[in-house]
ZABA-173772 format. One record per atom (N, C-alpha, C): chain; atom name; x, y, z. Coordinates in steps of 0.1 Angstrom, whole numbers, plus 5000, padded with zeros to 4 digits. Layout:
REM residues N
   kette   atom     c1     c2     c3
       A     CA      X      Y      Z
...
***
This chain:
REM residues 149
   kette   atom     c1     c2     c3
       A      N   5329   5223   4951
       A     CA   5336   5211   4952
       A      C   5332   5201   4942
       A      N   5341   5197   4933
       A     CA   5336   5191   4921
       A      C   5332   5174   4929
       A      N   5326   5168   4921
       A     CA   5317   5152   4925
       A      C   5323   5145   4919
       A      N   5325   5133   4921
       A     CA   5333   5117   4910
       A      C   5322   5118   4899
       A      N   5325   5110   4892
       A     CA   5319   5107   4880
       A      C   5301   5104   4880
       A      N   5301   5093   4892
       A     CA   5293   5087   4897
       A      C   5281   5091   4897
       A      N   5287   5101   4907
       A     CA   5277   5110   4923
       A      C   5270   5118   4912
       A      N   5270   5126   4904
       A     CA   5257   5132   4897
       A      C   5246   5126   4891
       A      N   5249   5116   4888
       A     CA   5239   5105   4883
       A      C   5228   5101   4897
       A      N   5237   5098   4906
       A     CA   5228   5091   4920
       A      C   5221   5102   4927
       A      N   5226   5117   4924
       A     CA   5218   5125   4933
       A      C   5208   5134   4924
       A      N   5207   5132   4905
       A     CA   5199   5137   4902
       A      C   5186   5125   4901
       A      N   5188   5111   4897
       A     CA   5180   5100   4894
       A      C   5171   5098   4906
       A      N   5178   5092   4919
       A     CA   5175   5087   4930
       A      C   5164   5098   4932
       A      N   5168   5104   4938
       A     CA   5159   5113   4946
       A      C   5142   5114   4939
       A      N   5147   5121   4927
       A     CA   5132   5124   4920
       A      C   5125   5112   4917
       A      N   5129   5099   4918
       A     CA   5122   5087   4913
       A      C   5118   5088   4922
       A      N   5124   5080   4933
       A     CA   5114   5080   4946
       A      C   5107   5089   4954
       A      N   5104   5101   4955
       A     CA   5096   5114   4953
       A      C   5085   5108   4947
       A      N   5088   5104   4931
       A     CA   5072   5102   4923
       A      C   5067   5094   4931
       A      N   5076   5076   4933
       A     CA   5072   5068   4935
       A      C   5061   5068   4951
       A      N   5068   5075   4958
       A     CA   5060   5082   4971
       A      C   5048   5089   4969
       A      N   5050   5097   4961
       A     CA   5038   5108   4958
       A      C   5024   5102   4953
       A      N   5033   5096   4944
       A     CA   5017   5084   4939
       A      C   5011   5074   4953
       A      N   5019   5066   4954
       A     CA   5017   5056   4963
       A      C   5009   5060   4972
       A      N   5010   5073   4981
       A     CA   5005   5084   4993
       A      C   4990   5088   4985
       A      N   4992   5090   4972
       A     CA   4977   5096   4966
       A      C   4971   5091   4964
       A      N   4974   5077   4954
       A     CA   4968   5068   4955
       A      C   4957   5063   4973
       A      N   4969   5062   4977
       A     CA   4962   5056   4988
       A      C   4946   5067   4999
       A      N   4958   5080   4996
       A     CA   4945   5091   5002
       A      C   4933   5090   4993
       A      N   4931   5089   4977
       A     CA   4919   5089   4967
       A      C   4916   5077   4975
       A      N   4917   5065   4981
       A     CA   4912   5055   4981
       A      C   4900   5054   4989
       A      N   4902   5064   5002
       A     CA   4899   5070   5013
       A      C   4882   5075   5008
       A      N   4883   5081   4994
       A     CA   4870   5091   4993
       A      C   4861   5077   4983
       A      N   4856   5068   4987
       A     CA   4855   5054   4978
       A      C   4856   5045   4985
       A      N   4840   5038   4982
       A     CA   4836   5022   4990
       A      C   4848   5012   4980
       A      N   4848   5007   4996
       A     CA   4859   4993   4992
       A      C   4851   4980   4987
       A      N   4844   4976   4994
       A     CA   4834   4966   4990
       A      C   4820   4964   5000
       A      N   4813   4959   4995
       A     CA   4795   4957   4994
       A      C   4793   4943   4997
       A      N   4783   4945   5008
       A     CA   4779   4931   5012
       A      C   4766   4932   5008
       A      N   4751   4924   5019
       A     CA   4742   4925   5015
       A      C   4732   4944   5022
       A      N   4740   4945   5032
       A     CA   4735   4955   5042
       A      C   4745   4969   5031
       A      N   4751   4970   5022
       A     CA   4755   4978   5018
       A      C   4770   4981   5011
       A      N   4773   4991   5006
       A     CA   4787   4991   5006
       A      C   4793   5002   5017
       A      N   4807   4997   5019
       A     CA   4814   5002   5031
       A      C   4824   5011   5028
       A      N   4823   5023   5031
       A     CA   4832   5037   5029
       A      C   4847   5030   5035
       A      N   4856   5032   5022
       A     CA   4873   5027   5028
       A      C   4876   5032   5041
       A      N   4874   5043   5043
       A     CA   4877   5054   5054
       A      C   4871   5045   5069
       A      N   4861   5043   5068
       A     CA   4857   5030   5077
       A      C   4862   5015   5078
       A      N   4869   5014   5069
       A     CA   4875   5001   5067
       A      C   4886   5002   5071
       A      N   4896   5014   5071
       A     CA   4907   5017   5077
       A      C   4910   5021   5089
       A      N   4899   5028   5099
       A     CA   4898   5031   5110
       A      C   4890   5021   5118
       A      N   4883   5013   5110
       A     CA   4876   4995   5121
       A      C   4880   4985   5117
       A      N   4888   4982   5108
       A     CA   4894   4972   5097
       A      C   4903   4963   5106
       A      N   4908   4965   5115
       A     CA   4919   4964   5123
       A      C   4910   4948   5135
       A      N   4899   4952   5136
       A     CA   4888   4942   5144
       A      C   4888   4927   5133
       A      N   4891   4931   5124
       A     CA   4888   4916   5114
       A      C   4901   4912   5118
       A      N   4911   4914   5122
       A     CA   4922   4907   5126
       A      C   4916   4894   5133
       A      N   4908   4896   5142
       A     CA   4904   4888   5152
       A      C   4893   4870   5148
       A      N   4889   4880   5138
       A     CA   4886   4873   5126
       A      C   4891   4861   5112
       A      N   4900   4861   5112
       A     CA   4912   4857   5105
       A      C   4918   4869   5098
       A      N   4914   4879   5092
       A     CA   4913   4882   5080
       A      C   4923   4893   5086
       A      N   4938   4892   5079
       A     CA   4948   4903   5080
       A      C   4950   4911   5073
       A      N   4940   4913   5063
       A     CA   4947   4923   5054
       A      C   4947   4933   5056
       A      N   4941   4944   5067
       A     CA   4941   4954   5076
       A      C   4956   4956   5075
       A      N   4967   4946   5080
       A     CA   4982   4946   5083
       A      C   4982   4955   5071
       A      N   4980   4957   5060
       A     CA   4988   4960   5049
       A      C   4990   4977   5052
       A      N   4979   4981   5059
       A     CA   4980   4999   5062
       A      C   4994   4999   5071
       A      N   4997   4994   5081
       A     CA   5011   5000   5090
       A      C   5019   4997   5081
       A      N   5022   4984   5073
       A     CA   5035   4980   5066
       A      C   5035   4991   5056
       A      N   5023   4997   5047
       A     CA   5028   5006   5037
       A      C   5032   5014   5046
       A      N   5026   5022   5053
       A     CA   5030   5034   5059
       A      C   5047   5036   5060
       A      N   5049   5026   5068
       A     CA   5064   5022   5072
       A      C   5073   5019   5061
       A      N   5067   5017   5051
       A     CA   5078   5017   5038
       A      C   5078   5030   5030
       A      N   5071   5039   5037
       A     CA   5070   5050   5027
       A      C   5082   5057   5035
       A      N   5080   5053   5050
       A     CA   5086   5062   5058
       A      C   5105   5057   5054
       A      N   5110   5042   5051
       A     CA   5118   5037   5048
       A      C   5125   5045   5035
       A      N   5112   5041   5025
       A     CA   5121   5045   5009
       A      C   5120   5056   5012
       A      N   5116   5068   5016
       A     CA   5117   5080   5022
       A      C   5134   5084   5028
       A      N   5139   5076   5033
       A     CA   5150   5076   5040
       A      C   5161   5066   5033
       A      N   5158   5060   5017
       A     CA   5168   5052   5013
       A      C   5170   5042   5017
       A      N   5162   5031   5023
       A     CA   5167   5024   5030
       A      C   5157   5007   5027
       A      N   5162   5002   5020
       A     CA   5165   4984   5014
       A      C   5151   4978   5022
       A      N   5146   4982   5034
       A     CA   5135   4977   5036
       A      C   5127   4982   5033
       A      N   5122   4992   5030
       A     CA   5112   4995   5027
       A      C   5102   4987   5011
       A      N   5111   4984   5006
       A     CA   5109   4975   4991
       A      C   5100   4962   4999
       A      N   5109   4958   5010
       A     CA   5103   4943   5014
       A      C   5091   4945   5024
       A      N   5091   4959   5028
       A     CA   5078   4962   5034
       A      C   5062   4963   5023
       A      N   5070   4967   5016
       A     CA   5059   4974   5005
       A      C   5054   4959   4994
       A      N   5063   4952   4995
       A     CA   5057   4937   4989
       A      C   5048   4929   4998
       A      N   5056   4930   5014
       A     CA   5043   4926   5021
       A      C   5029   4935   5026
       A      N   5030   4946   5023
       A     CA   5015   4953   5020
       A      C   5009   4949   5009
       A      N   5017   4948   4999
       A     CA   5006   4946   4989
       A      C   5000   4928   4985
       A      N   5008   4921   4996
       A     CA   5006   4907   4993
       A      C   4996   4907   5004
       A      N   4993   4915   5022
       A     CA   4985   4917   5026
       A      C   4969   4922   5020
       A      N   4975   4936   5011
       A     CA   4960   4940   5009
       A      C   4956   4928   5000
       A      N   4962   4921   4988
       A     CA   4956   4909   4977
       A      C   4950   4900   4986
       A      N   4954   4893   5000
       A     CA   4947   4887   5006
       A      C   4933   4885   5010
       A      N   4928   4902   5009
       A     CA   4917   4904   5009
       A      C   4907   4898   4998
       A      N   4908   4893   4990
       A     CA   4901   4885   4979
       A      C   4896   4871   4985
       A      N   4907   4869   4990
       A     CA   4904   4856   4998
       A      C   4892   4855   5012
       A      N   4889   4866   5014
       A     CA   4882   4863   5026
       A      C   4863   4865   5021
       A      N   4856   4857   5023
       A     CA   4843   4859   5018
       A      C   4833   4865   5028
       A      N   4834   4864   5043
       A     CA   4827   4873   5052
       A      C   4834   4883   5055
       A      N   4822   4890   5064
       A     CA   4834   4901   5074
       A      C   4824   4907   5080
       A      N   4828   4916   5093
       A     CA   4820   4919   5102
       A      C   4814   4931   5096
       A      N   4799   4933   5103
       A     CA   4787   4942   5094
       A      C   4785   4955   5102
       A      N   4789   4951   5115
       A     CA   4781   4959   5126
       A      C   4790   4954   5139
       A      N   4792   4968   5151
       A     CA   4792   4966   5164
       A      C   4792   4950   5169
       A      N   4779   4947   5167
       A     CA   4776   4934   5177
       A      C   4782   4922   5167
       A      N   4791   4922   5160
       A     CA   4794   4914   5153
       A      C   4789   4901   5143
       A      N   4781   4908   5137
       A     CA   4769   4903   5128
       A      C   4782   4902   5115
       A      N   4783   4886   5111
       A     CA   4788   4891   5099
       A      C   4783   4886   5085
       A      N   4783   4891   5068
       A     CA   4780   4892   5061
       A      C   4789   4890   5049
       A      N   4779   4885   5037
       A     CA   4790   4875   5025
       A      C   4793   4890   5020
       A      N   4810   4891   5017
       A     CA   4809   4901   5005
       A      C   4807   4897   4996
       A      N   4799   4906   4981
       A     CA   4794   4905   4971
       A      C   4805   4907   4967
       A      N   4814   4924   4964
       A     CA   4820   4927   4957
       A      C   4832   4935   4961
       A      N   4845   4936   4953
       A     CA   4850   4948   4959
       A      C   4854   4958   4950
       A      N   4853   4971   4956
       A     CA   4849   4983   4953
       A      C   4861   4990   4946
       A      N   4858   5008   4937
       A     CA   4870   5010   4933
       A      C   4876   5014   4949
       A      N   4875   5020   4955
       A     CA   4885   5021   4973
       A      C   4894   5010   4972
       A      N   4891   4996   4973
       A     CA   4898   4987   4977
       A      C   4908   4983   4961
       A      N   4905   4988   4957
       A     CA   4918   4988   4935
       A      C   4925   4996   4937
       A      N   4923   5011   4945
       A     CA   4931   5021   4944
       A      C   4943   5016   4958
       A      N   4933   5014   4967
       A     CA   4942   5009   4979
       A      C   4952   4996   4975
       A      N   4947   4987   4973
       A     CA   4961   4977   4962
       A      C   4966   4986   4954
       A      N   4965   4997   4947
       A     CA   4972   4999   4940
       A      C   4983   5011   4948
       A      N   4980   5016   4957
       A     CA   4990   5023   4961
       A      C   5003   5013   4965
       A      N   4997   4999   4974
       A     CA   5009   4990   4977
       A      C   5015   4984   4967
       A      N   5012   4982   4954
       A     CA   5017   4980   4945
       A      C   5026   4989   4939
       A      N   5017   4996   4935
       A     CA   5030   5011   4931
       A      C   5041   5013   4936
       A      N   5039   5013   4952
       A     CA   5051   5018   4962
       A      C   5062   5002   4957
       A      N   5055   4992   4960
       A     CA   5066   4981   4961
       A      C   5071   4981   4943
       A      N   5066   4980   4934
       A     CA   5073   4981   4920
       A      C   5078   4996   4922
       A      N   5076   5007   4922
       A     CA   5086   5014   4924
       A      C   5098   5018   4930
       A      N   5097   5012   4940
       A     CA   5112   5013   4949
       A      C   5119   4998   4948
       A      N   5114   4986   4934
       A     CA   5123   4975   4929
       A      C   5127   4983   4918
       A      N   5119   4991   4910
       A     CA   5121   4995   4896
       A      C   5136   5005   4902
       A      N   5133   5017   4916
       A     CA   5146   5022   4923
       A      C   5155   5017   4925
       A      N   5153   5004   4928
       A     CA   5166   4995   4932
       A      C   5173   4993   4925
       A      N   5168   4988   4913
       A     CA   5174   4979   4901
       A      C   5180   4991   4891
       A      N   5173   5003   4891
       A     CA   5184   5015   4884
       A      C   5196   5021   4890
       A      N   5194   5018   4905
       A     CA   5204   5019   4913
       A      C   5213   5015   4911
       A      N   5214   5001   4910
       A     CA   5221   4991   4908
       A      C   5228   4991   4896
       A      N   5219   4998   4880
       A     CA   5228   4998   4873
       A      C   5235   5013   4872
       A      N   5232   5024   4877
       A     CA   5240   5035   4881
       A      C   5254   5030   4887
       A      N   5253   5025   4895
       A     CA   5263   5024   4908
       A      C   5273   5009   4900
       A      N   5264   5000   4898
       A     CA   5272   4985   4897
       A      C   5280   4990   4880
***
């Protein structure tokens, strides 16, 4: 069945970009996993721990925990083509940057908390997967747009 003019452009471009832009953003974020995020005075903290107790500093002020469901959910979006996931993937990554802004955070169980010193490569690779995902599926959009417009 022969295709309009269009349609070969949109089903060879589309696809494979956002593939990469997934593939990275997902790797990125699993490498981030094997790597301390950041170091207080009691130590530095394995990402992997920051992502599975990270969720408790909510209570704390500190939201940038939010930024793991919003990527997830935009992966699962641009995954499926679909216009949110771009505006998911900008608010993860404006989530994870927030994390610069917060100077304590909890140390321990009993909620002892502690100045961070620094943050780690874990926490560069993890902004960088929210980054990647959200410039990649605007950089998708906008080739879209000149494919199609």
């Amino acid at each position: 069945m022969p295709l309009t003019n269009n349609a070969p452009a949109l089903i060879q471009k589309r696809p494979g970009f956002t593939t990469i832009v997934l593939i990275t953003g997902a790797g990125l974020f699993i490498l981030s996993l094997f790597f301390n995020c950041f170091c207080t005075d009691k130590g530095c903290r394995p990402s992997i721990d920051a992502l599975v107790l990270g969720w408790a500093e909510m209570f704390e002020g500190n939201f940038a925990w939010l930024a793991n469901p919003l990527l997830i959910v935009s992966w699962i979006l641009l995954g499926m083509n679909k216009k949110g996931g771009m505006i998911l993937a900008l608010l993860a990554s404006l989530f994870s940057l927030s994390f610069l802004f917060c100077h304590t955070i909890m140390e321990d169980e009993a909620g002892n908390m502690g100045i961070i010193k620094n943050v780690t490569t874990g926490y560069w690779l993890w902004v960088g997967s929210c980054v990647v995902t959200y410039v990649g599926a605007l950089v998708g959009r906008v080739n879209n747009r000149k494919i199609t417009g």
